[in-house]
Backbone as CSV, one residue per row, in Angstrom:
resi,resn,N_x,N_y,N_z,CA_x,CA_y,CA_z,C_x,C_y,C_z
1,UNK,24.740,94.962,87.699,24.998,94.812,89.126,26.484,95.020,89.382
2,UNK,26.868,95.960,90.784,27.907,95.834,90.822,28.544,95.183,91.859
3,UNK,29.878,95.165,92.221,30.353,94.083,93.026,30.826,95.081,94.038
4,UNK,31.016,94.525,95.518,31.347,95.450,96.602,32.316,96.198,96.330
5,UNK,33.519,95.409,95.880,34.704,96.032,95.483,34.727,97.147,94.712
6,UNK,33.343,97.406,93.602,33.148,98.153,92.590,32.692,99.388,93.729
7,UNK,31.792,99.208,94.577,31.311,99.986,94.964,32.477,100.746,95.875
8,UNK,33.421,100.028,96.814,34.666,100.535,97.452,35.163,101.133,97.038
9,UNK,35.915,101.277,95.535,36.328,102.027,94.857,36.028,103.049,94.453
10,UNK,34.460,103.404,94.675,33.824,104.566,93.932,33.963,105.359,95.169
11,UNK,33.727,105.075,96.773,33.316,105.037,97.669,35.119,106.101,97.823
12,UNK,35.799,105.296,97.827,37.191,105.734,98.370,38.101,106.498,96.932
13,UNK,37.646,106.743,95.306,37.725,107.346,94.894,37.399,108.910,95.470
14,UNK,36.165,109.371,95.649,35.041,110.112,96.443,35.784,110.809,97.188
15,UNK,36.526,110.551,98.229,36.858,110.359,99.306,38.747,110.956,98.835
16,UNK,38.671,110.195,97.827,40.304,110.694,98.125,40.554,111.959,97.205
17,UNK,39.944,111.771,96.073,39.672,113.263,95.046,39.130,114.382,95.959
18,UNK,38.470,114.596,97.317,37.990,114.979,98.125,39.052,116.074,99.434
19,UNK,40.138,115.508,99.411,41.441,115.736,99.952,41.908,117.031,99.521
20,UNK,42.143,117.953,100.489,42.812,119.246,99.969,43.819,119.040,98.979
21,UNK,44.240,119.671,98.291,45.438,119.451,97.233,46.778,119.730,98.457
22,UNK,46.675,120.447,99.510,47.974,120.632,100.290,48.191,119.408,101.011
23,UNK,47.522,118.576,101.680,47.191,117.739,102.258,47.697,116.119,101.371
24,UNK,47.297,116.522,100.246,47.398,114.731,99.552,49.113,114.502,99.517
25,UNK,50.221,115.698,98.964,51.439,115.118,99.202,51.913,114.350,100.470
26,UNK,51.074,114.509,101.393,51.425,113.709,102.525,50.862,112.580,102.762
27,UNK,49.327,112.466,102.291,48.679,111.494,102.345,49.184,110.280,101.759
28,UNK,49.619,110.735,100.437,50.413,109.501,99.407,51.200,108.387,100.157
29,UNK,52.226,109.047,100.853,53.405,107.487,101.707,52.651,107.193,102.694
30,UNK,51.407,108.068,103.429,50.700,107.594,104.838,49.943,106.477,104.694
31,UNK,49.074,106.508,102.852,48.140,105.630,102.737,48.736,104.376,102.161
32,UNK,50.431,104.610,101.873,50.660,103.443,101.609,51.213,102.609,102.873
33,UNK,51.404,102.977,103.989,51.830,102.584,104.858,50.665,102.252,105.986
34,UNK,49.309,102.606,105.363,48.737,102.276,106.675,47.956,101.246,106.692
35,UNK,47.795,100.467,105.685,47.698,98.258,105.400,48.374,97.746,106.303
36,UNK,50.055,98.042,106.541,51.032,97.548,107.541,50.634,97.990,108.553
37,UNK,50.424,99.030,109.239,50.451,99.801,110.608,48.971,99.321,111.337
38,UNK,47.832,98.562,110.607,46.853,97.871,111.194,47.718,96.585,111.413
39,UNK,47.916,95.658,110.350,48.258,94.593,110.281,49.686,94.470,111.836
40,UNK,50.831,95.643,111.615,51.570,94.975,112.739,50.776,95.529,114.276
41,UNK,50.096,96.706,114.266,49.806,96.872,115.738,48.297,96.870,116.592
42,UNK,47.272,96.284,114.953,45.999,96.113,115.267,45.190,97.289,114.552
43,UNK,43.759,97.242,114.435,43.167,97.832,113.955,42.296,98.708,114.508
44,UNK,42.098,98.401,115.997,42.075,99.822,116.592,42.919,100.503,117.346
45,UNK,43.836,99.702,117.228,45.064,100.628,118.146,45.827,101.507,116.603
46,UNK,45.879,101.274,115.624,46.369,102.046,114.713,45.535,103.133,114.206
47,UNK,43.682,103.204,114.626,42.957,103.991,114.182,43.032,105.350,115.380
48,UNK,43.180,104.833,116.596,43.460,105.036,117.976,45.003,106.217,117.580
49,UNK,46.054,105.664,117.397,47.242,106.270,116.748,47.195,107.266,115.620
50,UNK,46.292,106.562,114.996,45.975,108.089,113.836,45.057,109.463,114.557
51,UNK,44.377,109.016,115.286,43.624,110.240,115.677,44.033,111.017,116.598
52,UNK,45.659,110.340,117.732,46.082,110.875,118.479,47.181,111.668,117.334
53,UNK,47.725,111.262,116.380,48.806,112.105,115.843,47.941,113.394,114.958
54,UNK,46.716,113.320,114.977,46.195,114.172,114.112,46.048,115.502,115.608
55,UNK,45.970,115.227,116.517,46.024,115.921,117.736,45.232,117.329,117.623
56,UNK,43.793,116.991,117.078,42.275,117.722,117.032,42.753,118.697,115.835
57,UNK,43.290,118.354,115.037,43.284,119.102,113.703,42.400,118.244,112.479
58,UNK,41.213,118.876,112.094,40.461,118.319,111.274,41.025,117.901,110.373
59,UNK,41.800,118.515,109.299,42.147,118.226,108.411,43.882,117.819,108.511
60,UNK,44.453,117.283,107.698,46.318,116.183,107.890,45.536,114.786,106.956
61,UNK,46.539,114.115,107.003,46.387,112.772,106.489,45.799,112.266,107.639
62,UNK,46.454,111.980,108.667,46.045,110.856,109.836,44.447,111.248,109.656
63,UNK,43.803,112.178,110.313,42.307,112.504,109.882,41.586,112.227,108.746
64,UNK,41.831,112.097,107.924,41.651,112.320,106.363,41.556,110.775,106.832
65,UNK,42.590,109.927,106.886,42.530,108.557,106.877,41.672,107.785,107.628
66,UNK,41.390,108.302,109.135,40.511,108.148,109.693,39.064,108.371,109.533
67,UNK,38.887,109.395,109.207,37.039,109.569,108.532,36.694,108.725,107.478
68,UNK,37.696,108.925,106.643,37.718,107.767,105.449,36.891,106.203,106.073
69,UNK,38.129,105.843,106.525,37.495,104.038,107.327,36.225,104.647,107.941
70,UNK,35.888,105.379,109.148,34.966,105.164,110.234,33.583,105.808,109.357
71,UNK,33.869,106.532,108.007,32.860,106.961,107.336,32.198,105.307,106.457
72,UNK,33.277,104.715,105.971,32.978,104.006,105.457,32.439,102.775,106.250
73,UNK,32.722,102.059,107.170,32.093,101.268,108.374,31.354,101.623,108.813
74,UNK,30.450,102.725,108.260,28.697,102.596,108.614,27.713,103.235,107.364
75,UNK,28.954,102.873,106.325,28.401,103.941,104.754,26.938,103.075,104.671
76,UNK,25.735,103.670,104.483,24.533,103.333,103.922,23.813,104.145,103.266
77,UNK,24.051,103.612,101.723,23.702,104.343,100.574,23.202,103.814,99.567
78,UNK,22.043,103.711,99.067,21.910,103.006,97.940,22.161,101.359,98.123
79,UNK,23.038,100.588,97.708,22.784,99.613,97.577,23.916,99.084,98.834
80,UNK,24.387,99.846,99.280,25.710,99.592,100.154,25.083,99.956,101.653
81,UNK,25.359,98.354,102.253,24.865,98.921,103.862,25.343,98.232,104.829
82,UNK,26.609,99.149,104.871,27.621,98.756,105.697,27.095,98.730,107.546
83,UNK,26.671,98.286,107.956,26.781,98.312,109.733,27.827,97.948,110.602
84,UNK,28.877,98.002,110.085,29.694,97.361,111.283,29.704,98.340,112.659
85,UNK,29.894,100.007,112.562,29.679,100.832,113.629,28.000,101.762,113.040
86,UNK,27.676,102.251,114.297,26.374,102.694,114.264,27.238,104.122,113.683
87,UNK,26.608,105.354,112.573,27.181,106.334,112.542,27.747,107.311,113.527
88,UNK,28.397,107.382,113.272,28.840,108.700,114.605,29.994,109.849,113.575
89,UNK,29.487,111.355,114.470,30.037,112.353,114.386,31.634,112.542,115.279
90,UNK,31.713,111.382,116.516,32.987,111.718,117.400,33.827,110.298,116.613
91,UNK,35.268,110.670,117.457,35.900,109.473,117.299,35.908,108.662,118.222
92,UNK,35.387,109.358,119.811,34.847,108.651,121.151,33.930,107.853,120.727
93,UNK,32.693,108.052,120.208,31.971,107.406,120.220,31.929,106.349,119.146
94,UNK,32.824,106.259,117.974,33.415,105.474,116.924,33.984,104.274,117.785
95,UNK,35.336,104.655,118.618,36.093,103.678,119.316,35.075,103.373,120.858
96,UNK,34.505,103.467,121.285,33.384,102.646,121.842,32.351,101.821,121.136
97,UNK,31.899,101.857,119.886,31.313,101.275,119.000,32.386,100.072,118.948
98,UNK,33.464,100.219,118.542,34.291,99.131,117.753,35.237,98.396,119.202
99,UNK,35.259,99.360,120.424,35.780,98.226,121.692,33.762,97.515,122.390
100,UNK,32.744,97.707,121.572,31.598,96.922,121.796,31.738,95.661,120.917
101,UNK,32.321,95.496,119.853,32.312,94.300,118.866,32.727,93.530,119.457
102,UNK,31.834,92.157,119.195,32.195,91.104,119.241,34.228,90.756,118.555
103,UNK,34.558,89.508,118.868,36.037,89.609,118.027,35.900,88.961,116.238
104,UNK,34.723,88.728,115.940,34.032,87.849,115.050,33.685,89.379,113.799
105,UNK,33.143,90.342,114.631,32.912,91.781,114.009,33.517,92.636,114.307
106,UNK,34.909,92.560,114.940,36.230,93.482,114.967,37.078,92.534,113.873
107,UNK,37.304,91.419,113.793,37.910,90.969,112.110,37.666,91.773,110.985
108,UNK,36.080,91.139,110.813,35.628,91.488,109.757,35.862,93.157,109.757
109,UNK,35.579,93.477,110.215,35.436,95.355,109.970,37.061,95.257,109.974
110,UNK,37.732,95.051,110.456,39.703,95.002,110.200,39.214,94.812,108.917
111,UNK,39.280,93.389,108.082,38.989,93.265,106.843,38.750,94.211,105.974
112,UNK,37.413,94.619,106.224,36.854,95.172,104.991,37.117,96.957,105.023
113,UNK,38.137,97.390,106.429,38.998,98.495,106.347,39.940,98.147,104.976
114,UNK,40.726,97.173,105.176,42.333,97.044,104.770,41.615,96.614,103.520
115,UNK,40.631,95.957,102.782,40.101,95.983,101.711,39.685,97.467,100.746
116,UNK,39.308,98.748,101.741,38.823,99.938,101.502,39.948,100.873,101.267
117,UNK,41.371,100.027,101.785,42.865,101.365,101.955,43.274,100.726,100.815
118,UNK,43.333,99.627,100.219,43.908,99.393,99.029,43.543,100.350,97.952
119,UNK,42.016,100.238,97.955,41.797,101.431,96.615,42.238,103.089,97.127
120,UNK,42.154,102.953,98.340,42.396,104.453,98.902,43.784,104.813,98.151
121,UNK,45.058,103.869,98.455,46.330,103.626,98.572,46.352,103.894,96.975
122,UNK,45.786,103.445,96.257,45.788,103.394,94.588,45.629,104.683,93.728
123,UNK,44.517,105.030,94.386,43.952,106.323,93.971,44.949,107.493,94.386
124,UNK,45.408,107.307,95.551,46.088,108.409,96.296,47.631,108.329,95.521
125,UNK,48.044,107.533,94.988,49.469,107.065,94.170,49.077,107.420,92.864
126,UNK,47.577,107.958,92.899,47.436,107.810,90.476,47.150,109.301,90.596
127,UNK,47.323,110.437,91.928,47.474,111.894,91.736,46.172,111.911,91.300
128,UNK,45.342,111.572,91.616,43.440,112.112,91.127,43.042,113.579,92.331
């Protein structure tokens, strides 16, 4: 059996080995900086901030960072079944999902983001 954390890691391994090779030199200082940038200005106003600086370019870090979380806050796979947002293809319809939460299930999903950027942050610093 494995433990959530086990599974996060595989989850955001995935995910970051996944990253254009042009793309990850930037990603590296973004993903270490973006634990703080929820923590000082909130967790949807910093997801909100990433998707405006990505300014409809699929691919950058800010994007990359963003699909990451909003992929993972509704990952259901196997033994992992995350619901905090219903899936979605937009980021409209992501940030209406998450300004519907209760403040009880906007924590928790803060949480178990900034739990998901640590391994992101790790992986993205060990050059995979």
């Amino acid at each position: 059996m494995r433990t959530l954390g086990q599974k996060r890691a595989e989850f955001a391994l995935q995910r970051v080995t996944g990253i254009p090779a042009e793309a990850k030199e930037r990603f590296k200082p973004f993903s270490a900086g973006a634990p703080t940038m929820i923590l000082q200005n909130g967790f949807g106003q910093a997801l909100a901030f990433w998707v405006a600086k990505a300014k409809g370019k699929e691919k950058g870090e800010h994007m990359e960072m963003f699909n990451i979380v909003k992929e993972w806050l509704s990952y259901d796979n196997g033994d992992v079944h995350n619901r905090y947002v219903i899936k979605t293809d937009s980021p409209a319809d992501f940030f209406s999902a998450v300004s519907k939460m209760t403040q009880s299930q906007y924590l928790t999903a803060q949480k178990e983001t900034l739990a998901l950027i640590e391994w992101v942050k790790r992986f993205a610093n060990a050059d995979l």
